[in-house]
C-alpha positions as CSV (number, residue, x, y, z in Angstrom):
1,X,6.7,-53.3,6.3
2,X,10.0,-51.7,5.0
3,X,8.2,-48.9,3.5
4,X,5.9,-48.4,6.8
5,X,8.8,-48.3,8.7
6,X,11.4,-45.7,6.3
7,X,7.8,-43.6,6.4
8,X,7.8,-43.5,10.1
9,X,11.5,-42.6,10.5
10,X,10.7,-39.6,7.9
11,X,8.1,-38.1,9.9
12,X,10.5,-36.8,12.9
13,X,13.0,-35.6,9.6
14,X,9.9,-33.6,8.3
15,X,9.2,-32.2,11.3
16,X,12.6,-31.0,12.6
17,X,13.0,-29.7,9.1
18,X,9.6,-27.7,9.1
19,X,10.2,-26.3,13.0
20,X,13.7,-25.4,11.7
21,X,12.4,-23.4,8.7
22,X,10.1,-22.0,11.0
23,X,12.6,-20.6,13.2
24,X,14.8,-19.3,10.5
25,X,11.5,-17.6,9.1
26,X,11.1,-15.3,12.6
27,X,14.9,-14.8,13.0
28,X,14.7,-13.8,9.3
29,X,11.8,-11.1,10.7
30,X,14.5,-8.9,13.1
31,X,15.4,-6.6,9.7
32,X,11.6,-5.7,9.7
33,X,10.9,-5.4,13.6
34,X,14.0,-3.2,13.5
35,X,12.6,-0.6,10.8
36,X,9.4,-0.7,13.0
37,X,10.9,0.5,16.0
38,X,13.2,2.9,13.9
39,X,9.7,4.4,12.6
40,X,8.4,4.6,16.3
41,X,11.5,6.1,17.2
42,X,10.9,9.5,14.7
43,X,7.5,9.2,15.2
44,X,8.0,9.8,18.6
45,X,10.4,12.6,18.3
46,X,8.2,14.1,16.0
47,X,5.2,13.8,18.5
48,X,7.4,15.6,20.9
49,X,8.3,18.2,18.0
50,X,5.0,18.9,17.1
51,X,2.5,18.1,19.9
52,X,-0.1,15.9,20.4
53,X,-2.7,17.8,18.8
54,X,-0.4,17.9,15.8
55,X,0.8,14.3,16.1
56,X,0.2,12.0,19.3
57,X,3.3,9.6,19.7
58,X,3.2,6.3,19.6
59,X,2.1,5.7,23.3
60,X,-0.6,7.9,23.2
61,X,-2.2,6.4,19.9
62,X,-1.3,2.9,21.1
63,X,-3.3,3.6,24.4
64,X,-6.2,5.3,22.0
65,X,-6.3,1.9,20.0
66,X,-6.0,-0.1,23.1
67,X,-9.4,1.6,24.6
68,X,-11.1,1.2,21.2
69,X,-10.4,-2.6,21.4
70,X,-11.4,-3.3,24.6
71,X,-14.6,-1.5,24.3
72,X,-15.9,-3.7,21.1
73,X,-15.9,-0.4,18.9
74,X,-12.8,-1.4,16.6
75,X,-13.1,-5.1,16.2
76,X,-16.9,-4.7,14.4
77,X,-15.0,-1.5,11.9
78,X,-12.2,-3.6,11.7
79,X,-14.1,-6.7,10.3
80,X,-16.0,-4.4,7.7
81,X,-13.0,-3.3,6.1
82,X,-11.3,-6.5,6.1
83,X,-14.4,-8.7,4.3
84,X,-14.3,-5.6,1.9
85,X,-10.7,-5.5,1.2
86,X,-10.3,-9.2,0.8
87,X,-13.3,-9.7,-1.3
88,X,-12.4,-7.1,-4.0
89,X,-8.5,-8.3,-3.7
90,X,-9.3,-12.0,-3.8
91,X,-12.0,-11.2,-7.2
92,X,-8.9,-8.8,-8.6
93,X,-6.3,-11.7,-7.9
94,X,-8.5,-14.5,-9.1
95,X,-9.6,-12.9,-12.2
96,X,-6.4,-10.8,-12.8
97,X,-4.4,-14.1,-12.1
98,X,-5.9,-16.3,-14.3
99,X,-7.0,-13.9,-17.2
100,X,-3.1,-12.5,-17.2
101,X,-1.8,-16.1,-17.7
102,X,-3.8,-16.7,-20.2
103,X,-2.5,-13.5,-22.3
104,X,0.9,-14.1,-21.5
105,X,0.8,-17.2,-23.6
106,X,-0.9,-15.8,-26.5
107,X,1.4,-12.8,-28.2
108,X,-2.1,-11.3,-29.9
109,X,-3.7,-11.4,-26.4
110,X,-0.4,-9.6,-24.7
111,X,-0.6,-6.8,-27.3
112,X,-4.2,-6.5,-27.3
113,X,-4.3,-6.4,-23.6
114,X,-1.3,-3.9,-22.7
115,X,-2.8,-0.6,-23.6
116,X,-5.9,-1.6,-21.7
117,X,-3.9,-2.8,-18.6
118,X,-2.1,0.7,-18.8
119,X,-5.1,2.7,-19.0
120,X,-6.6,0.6,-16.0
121,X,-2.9,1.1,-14.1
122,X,-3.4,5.2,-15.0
123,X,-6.9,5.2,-13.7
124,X,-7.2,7.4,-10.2
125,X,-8.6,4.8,-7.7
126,X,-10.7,8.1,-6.7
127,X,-12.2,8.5,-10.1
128,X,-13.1,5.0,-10.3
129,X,-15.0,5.6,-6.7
130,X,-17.0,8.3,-8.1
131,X,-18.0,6.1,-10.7
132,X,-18.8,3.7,-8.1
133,X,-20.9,5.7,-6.1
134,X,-22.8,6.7,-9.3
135,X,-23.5,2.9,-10.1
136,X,-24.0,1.1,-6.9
137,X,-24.7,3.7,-4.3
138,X,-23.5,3.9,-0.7
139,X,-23.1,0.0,0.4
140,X,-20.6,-2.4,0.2
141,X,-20.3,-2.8,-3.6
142,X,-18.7,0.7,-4.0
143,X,-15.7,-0.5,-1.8
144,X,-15.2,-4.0,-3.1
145,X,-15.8,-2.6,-6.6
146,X,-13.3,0.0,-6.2
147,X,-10.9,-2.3,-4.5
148,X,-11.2,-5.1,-7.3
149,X,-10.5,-2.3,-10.5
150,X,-7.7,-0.4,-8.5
151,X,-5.9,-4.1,-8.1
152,X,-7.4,-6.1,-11.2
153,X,-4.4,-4.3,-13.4
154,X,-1.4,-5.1,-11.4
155,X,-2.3,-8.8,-10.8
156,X,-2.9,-9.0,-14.6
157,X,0.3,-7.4,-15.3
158,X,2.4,-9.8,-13.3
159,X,0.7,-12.9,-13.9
160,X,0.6,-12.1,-17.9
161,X,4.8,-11.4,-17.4
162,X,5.1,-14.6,-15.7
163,X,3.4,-16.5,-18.6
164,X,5.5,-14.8,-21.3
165,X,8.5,-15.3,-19.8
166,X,8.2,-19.5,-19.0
167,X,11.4,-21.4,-20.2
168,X,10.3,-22.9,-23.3
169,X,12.9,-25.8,-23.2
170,X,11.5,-27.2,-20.0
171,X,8.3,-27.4,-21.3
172,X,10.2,-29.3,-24.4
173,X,12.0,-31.5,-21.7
174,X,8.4,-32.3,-20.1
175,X,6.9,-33.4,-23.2
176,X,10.0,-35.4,-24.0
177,X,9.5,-37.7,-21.1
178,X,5.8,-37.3,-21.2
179,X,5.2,-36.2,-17.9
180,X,1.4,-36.0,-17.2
181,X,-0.3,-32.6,-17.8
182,X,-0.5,-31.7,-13.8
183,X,3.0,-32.6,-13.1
184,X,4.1,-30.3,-15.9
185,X,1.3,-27.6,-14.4
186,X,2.6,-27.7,-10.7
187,X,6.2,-28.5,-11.1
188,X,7.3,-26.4,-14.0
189,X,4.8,-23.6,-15.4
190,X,3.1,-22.5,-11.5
191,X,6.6,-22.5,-9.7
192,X,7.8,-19.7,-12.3
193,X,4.8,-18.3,-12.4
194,X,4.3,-17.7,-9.2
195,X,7.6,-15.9,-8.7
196,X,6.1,-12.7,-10.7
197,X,2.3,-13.4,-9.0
198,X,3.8,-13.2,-5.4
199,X,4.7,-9.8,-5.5
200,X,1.7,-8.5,-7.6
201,X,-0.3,-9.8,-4.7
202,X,1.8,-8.2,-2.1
203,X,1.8,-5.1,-3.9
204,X,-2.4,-5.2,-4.8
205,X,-2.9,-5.9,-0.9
206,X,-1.2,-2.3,-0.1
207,X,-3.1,-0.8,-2.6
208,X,-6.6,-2.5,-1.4
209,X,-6.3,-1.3,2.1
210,X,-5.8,2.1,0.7
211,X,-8.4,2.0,-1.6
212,X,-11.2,0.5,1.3
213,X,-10.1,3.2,3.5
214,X,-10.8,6.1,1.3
215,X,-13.7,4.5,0.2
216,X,-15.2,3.9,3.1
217,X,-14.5,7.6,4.3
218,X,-16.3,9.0,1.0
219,X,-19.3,6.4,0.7
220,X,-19.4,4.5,3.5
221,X,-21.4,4.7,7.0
222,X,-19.5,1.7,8.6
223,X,-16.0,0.5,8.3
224,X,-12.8,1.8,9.5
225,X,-12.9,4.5,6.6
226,X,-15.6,5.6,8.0
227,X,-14.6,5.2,11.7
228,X,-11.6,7.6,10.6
229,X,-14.1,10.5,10.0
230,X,-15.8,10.6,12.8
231,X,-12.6,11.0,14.4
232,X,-11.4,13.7,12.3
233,X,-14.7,15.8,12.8
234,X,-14.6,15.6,16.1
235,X,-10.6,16.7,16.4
236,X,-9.7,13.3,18.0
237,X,-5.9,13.1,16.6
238,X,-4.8,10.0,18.8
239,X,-8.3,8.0,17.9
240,X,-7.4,8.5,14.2
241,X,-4.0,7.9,14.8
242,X,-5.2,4.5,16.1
243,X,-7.6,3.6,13.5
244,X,-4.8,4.2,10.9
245,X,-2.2,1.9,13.0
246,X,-5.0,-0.8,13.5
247,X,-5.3,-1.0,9.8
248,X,-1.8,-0.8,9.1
249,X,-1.5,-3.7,11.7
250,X,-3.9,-5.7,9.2
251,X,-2.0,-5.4,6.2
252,X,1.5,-6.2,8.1
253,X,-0.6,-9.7,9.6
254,X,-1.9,-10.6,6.0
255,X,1.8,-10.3,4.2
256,X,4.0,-11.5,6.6
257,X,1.5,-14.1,8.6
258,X,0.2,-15.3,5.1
259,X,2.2,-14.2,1.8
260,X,5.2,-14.2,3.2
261,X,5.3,-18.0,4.2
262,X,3.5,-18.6,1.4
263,X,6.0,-17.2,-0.6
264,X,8.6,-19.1,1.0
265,X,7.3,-22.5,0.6
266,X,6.4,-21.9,-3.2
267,X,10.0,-20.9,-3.9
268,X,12.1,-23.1,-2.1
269,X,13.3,-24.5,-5.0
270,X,15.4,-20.9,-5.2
271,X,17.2,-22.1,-1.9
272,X,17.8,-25.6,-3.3
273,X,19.7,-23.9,-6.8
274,X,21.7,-21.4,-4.6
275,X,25.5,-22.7,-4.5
């Protein structure tokens, strides 16, 4: 009964302390909504600069975007791009992640596997989307393909850095007390790992929207790659202007919506060591 009851009093605790590191999460956001509006402020002034032939401002395009939405022709584009993106990112983070690990705690496999990882890293994404083309044709393979080999590198690098660099002694220390295999996985080898895999994945979901895009406007008849060059032929500046915002929109939901908390929660044990 003492047990049931010290659980119950816990649950309020838990929750206070989970709505409080929510709020601290969005007050933590103002640094990045500032830099936004700074952006909107020059691209404003250079819409006014240049024209809106040149470069609609950010009302214009906004407006564009808006009208695309609320006729059903962006959400369908949108949704292409996104199952392509994520299904070559999440094949180039699974594999990358746990193939990179792997290397990193073998010194034969590191040095086997760098100069490949470099000449993967020094690749053109476009070259790789010829080859693509070549192979599978135009369909959805050529963008998830191209998608999952531009990122496959960089999630490989990181997670194989993480693995090399794991503190040797804890994993002494764990053996010592003979702490079982998962606690040793989850509480001392993922939580430093993590910390170099984090980024990686941040930094391979930049480069997969870039890469869907471009493939998508080369070998592609749907998608917002595609969208984007029908709007270029036909001289609309503010409906391309709005496909590339909507995009952009994407990757800012998936990193700060999804990473970033995800992030947070992995490494609060960084906050816990700070004096």
């Amino acid at each position: 009964m003492a047990a049931s009851a010290e659980g119950l009093a816990a649950v309020p605790r838990r929750l206070a302390d989970g709505a409080g590191a929510a709020l601290a999460y969005l007050w933590s956001g103002w640094g990045a909504v500032a830099s936004l509006l700074l952006f909107c402020a020059l691209w404003e002034w250079g819409g006014q600069y240049y024209g809106p032939l040149i470069l609609p401002g950010p009302l214009a395009t906004f407006e564009r975007l808006g009208d695309m939405l609320a006729s059903g022709l962006a959400a369908p584009e949108l949704w292409i791009s996104a199952r392509r993106t994520l299904t070559g990112l999440g094949a180039a983070v699974l594999a990358g992640s746990v193939l990179g690990m792997l290397a990193g705690r073998s010194v034969t496999a590191a040095l086997l596997s760098r100069p490949l990882v470099t000449l993967l890293l020094g690749m053109p994404p476009i070259a790789w989307l010829v080859l693509a083309m070549l192979w599978f044709g135009m369909g959805d393979a050529t963008p998830v393909f191209t998608v999952a080999v531009a990122c496959f590198p960089i999630v490989f690098a990181g997670a194989m850095q993480g693995a090399r660099t794991l503190d040797g002694q804890l994993t002494d220390v764990a053996r010592v007390y003979r702490l079982p295999w998962w606690t040793t996985l989850f509480d001392v080898h993922l939580p430093h790992v993590v910390s170099y895999l984090l980024p990686a994945w941040i930094t391979a979901l930049g480069i997969s929207w870039k890469v869907v895009v471009m493939a998508e406007l080369l070998a592609a008849s749907d998608g917002a790659g595609a969208a984007l060059a029908v709007s270029r032929a036909q001289l609309d500046m503010a409906g391309s202007m709005g496909w590339i915002v909507a995009v952009l929109g994407l990757l800012l939901a998936i990193e700060y919506l999804l990473l970033e908390p995800l992030k947070r929660t992995i490494e609060r044990w960084r906050a816990a060591d700070a004096p």
